[in-house]
C-alpha positions as CSV (number, residue, x, y, z in Angstrom):
1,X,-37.4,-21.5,-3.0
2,X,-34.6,-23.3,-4.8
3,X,-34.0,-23.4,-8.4
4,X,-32.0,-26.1,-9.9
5,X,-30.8,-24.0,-13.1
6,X,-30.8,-20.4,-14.2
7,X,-33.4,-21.0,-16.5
8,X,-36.1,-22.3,-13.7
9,X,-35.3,-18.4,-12.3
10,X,-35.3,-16.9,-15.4
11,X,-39.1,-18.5,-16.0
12,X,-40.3,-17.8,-12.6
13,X,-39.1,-13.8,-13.2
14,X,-40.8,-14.1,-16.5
15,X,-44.0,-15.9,-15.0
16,X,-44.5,-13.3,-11.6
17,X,-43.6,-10.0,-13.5
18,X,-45.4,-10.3,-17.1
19,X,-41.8,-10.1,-18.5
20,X,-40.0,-11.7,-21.5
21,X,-37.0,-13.0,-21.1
22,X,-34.6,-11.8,-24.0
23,X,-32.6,-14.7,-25.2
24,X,-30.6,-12.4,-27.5
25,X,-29.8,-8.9,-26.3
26,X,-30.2,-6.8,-30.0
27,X,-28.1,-4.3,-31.1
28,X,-29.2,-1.3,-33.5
29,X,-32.8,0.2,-33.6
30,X,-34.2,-3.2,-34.4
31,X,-35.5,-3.3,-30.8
32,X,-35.9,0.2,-29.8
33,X,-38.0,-0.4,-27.3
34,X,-35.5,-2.5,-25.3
35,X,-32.1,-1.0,-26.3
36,X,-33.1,2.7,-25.3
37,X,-31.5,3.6,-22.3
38,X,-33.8,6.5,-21.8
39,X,-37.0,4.5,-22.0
40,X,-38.3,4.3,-18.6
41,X,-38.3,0.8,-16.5
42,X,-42.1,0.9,-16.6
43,X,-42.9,0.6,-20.5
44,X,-40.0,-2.2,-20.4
45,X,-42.0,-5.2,-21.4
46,X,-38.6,-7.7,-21.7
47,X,-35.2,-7.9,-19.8
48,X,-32.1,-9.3,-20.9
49,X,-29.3,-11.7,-19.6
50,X,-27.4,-8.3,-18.3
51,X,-30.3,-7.6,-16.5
52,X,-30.4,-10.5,-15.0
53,X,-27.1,-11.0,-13.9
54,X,-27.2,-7.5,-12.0
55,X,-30.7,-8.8,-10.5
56,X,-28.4,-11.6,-9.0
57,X,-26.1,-8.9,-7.5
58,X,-28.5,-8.2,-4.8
59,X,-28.6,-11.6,-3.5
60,X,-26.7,-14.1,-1.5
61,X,-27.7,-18.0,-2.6
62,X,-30.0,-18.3,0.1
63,X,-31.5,-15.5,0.2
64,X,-32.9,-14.5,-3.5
65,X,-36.5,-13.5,-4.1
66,X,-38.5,-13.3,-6.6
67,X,-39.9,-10.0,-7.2
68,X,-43.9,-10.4,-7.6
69,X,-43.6,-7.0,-10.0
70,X,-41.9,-6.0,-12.6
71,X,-41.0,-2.6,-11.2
72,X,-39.4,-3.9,-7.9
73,X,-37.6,-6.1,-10.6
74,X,-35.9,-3.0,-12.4
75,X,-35.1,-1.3,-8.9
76,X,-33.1,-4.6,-7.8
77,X,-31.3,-4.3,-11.5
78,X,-30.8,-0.7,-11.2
79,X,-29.5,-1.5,-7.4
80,X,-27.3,-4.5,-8.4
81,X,-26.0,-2.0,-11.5
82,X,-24.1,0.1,-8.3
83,X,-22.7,-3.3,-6.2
């Protein structure tokens, strides 16, 4: 699958794992839900352009894949965190 811009990848995360993309990353309690790096992946309902960028980590041009879940997406951010 090719995308011609970061935003055709962005929607397609958004469309096959149920989550929002975050155009501005919040700071403060506004958005506790999203800036609480305690709250587990799971209850997680938006990710962020920091997120996304570590998803990219795991993948060489050819070979990215869009995760069908959200979960596998959090392990590939968590994993792209550590490259």
């Amino acid at each position: 699958m090719h995308f011609k811009t970061n935003n055709d990848l962005i929607r397609q995360i958004e469309k096959n794992t149920g989550l929002e993309f975050l155009e501005k990353e919040m700071d403060g309690n506004l958005c506790f839900a999203q800036n609480n790096f305690d709250l587990r992946d799971e209850f997680k309902s938006g990710f962020s352009f920091s997120d996304f960028i570590y998803f990219l980590k795991n993948f060489s041009e050819k070979s990215l894949i869009i995760p069908s879940e959200a979960a596998t997406f959090w392990e590939l951010v968590e994993k792209g965190k550590n490259i």
